[in-house]
C-alpha positions in Angstrom: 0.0 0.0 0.0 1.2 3.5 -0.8 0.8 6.4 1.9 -0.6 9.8 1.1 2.0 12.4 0.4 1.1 15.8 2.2 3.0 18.6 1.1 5.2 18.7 4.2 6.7 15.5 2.7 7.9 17.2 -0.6 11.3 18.9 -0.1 11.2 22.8 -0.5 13.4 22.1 -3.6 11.1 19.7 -5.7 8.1 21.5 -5.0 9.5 24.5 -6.4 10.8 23.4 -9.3 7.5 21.0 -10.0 5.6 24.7 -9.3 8.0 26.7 -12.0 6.8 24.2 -14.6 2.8 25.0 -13.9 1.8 27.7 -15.9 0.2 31.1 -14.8 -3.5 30.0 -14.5 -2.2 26.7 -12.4 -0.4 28.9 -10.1 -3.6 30.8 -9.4 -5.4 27.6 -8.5 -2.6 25.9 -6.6 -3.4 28.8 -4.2 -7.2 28.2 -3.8 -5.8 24.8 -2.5 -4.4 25.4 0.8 -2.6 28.0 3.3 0.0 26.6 3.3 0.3 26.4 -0.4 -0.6 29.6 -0.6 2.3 30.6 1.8 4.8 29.1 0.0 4.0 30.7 -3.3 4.1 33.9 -1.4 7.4 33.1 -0.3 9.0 32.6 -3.5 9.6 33.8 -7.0 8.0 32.7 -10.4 8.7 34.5 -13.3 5.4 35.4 -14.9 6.1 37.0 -19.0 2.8 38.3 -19.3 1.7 40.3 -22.0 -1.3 41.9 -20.7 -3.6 42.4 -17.7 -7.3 43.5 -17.5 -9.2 44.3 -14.5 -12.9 45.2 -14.6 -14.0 46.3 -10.7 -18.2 46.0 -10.2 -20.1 46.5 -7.3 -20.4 42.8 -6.8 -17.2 41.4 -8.9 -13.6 41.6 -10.0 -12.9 40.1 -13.2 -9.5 39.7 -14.3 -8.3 38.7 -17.6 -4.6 37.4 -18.3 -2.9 37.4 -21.8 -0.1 35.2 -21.7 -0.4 34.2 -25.5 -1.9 37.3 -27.5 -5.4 35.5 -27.3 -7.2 36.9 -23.7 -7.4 33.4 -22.7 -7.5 33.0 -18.9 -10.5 34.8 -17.3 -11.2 34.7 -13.5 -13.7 36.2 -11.3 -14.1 37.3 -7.9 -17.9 37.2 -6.9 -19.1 38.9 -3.9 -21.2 35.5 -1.9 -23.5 35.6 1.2 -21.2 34.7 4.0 -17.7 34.9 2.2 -16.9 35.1 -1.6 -16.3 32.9 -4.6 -13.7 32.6 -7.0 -14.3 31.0 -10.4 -11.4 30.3 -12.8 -12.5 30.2 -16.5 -14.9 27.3 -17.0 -13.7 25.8 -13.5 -16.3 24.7 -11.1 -16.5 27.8 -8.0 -14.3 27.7 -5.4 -16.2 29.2 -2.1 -14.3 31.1 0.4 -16.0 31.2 3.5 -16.2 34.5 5.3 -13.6 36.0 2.7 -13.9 39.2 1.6 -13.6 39.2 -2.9 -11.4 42.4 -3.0 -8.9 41.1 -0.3 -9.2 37.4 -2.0 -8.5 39.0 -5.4 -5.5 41.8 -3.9 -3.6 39.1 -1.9 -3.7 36.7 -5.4 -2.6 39.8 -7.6 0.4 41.0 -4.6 1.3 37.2 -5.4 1.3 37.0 -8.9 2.8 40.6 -10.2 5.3 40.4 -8.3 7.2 37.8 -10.6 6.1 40.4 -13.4 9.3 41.1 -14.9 11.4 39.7 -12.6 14.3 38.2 -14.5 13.8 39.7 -17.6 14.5 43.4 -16.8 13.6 44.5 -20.4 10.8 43.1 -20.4 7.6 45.1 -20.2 4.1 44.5 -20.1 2.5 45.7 -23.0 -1.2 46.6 -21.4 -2.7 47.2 -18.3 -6.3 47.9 -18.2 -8.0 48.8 -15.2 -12.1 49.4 -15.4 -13.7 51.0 -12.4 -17.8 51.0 -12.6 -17.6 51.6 -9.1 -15.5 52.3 -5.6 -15.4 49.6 -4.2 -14.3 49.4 0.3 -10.2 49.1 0.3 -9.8 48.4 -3.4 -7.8 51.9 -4.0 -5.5 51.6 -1.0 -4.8 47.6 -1.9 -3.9 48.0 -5.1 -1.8 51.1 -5.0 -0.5 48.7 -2.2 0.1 46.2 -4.5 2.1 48.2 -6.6 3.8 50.1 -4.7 5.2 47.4 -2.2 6.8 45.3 -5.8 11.0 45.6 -5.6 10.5 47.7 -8.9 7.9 49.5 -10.3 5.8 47.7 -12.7 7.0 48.3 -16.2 4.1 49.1 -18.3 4.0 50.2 -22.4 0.7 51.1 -22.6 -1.9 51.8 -19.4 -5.5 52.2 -20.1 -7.8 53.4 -17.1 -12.0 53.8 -17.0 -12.5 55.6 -14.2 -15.3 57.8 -12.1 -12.7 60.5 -10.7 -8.8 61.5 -11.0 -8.5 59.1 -7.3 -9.1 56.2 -9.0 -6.1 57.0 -11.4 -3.8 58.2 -8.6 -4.5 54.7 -7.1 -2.3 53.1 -10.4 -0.2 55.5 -12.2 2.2 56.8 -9.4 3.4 52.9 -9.5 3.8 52.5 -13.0 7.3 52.8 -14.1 7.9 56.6 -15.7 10.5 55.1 -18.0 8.2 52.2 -20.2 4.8 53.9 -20.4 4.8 55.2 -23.6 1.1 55.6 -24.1 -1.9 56.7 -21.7 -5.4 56.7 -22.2 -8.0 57.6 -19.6 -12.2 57.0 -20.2 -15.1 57.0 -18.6 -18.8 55.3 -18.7 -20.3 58.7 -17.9 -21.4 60.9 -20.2 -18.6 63.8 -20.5 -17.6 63.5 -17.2 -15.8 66.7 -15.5 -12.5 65.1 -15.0 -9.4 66.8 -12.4 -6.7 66.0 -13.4 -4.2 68.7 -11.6 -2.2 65.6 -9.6 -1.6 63.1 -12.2 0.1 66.6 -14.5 2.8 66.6 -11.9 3.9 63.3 -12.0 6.7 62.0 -13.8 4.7 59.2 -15.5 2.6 61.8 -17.0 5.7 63.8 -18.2 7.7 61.0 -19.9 4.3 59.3 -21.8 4.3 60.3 -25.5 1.0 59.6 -26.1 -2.7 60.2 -24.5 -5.6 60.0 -25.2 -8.6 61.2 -22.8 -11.8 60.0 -23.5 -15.5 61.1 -22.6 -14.0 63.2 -20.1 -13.9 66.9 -20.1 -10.7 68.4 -18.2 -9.8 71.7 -16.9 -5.9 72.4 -16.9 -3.3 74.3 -18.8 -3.0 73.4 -21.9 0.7 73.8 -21.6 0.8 70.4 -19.9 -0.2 68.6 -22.8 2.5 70.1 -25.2 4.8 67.7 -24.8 2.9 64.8 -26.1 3.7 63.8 -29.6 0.4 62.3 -30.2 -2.7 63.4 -28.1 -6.6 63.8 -28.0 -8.4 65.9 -25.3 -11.5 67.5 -24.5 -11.3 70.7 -22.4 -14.2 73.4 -20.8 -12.7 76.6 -22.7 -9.9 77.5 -24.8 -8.5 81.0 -25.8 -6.2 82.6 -28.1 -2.7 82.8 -25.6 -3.8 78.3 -25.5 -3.5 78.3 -29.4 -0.3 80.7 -29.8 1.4 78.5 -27.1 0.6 75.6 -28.6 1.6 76.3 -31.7 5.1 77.4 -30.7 5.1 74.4 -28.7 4.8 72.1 -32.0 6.7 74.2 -34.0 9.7 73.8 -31.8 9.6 69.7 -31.0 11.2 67.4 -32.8 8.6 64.4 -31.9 5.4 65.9 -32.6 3.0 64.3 -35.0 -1.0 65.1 -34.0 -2.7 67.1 -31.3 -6.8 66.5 -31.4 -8.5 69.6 -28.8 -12.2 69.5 -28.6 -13.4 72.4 -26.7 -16.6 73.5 -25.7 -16.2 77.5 -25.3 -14.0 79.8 -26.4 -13.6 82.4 -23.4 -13.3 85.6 -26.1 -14.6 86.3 -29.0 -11.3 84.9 -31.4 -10.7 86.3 -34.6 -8.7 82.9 -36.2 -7.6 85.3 -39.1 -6.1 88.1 -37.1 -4.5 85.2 -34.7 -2.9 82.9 -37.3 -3.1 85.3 -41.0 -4.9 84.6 -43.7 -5.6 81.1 -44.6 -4.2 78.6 -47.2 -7.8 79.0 -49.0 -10.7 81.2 -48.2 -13.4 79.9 -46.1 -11.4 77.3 -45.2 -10.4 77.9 -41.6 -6.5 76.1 -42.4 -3.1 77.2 -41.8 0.1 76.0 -42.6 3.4 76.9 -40.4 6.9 75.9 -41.4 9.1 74.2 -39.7 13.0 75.5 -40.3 15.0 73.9 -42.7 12.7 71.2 -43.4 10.2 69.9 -45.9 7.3 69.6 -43.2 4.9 72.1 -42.0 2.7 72.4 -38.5 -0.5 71.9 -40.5 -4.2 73.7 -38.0 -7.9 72.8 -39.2 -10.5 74.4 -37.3 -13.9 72.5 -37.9 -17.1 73.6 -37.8 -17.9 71.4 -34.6 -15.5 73.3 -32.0 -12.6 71.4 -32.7 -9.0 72.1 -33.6 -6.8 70.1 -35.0 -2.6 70.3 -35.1 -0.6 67.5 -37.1 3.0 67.2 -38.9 2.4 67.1 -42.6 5.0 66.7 -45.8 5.0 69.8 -47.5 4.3 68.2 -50.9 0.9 66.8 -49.5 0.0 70.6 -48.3 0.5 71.3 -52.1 -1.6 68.9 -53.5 -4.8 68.9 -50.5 -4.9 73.0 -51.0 -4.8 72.4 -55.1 -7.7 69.8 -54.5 -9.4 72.0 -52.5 -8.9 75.3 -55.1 -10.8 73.0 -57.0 -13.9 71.9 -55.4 -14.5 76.2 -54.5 -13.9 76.9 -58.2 
């Protein structure tokens, strides 16, 4: 007869090194299994290579979705139960934590598993993270900006995308977030145009070294000066005037990185004269302007449309030519 192993009978050694062979989802489960389990993942290091991390946070779940191959395969949920919580790994049958509470259930797995994000491979950088908030949920905003904060090195991040209610919700993640991988951030909301602050997150570095944003169904209030360093960016703001416009044209004109700046406005707080701002236009009646750039064949190319928004890109010179000969056309 053979006796039952327990896992004080497996040497620190082989258990490791039969745990380093389970993949990410396997790890997750292995810690549903026991505490002491549990523990001794927590105690050690597995490197983890993933490629992207999703978090939606409801009123009554967390849902987390892990990307380890390109294909959003591994999808686990945190459920909010009578009595404790529940946590349900893909198709897996429910695994019931009694009196548990689903945010610390679903903190203490994340502590565990981002931690071995980029642990060996220190060039390695996870290319999304996406964090949905549809509601503030007890604890969540401290834990996970616990989470973040208490890894050896801040997690390295190419691209962060945050849905959020109110600029807390995005101080909770992006202080964290290395300042020398995110390249891109873009901030939404489920509202309807929601009034957005956003004076803390302008004075952080990771705001300063991303190159591209993009702020969506949000309308902002902040000097527009802290967006000119963006090469590619898309805002909505309350009001713009004509000191905004100068400034930001100079701004473009003099950086080397530039390519498009998108500013949807919804007042101007004067009464603008474009033509006495900017000259005459390439064509008439066509609120367009081109601007030079020194010794070069491009030009700071502005469109002001019709439906209060301006629009600043890098163009070729040649394709200047030929749009304004297109558009001679269609007025004669």
């Amino acid at each position: 007869m053979y006796s039952k192993l327990s896992m004080s009978d497996v040497p620190p050694v082989v258990l490791s090194h039969i745990i380093s062979l389970a993949g990410f989802q396997s790890r997750l489960v292995l810690q549903k299994v026991s505490w002491n389990l549990r523990n001794f993942l927590k105690d050690r290091h597995f490197e983890s290579n993933l490629k992207s991390i999703s978090i939606t946070v409801t009123l009554d779940f967390i849902s987390i979705y892990i990307d380890p191959q390109n294909d959003w395969s591994l999808d686990i949920e945190y459920q909010n139960e009578p009595n404790g919580c529940s946590v349900q790994n893909g198709m897996k049958p429910k695994v019931f934590l009694k009196n548990q509470y689903f945010v610390t259930i679903f903190l203490n797995d994340l502590n565990i598993n981002l931690k071995n994000q980029n642990l060996k491979n220190q060039k390695s950088v996870l290319e999304l993270f996406r964090l949905s908030f549809e509601c503030v949920l007890a604890g969540f905003l401290k834990g996970i900006s616990e989470v973040l904060d208490n890894r050896d090195s801040p997690l390295r991040v190419e691209e962060l995308n945050l849905e959020v209610t109110n600029q807390e919700e995005v101080m909770s993640v992006l202080p964290y977030i290395d300042s020398k991988s995110i390249r891109k951030l873009f901030i939404s909301s489920s509202q309807n145009c929601l009034s957005l602050e956003i004076d803390q997150m302008v004075r952080l570095d990771q705001w300063k070294s991303a190159k591209e944003l993009e702020i969506f169904n949000c309308i902002i209030s902040a000097p527009l000066k802290d967006f000119s360093h963006f090469s590619n960016a898309k805002i909505q703001i309350e009001m713009v005037c004509s000191e905004d416009l100068l400034m930001l044209k100079e701004a473009f004109l003099s950086s080397s990185s530039f390519q498009k700046f998108i500013l949807k406005y919804k007042y101007f707080d004067e009464n603008v004269d474009l033509q006495l701002l900017f000259g005459e236009p390439d064509l008439i009646d066509r609120d367009t302007w081109s601007f030079p750039y020194p010794d070069s064949d491009e030009s700071l190319r502005l469109v002001h449309y019709d439906n209060r928004v301006f629009d600043f890109s890098k163009v070729k010179n040649s394709e200047i030519l030929i749009e304004n000969f297109h558009n001679y056309c269609e007025v004669k």
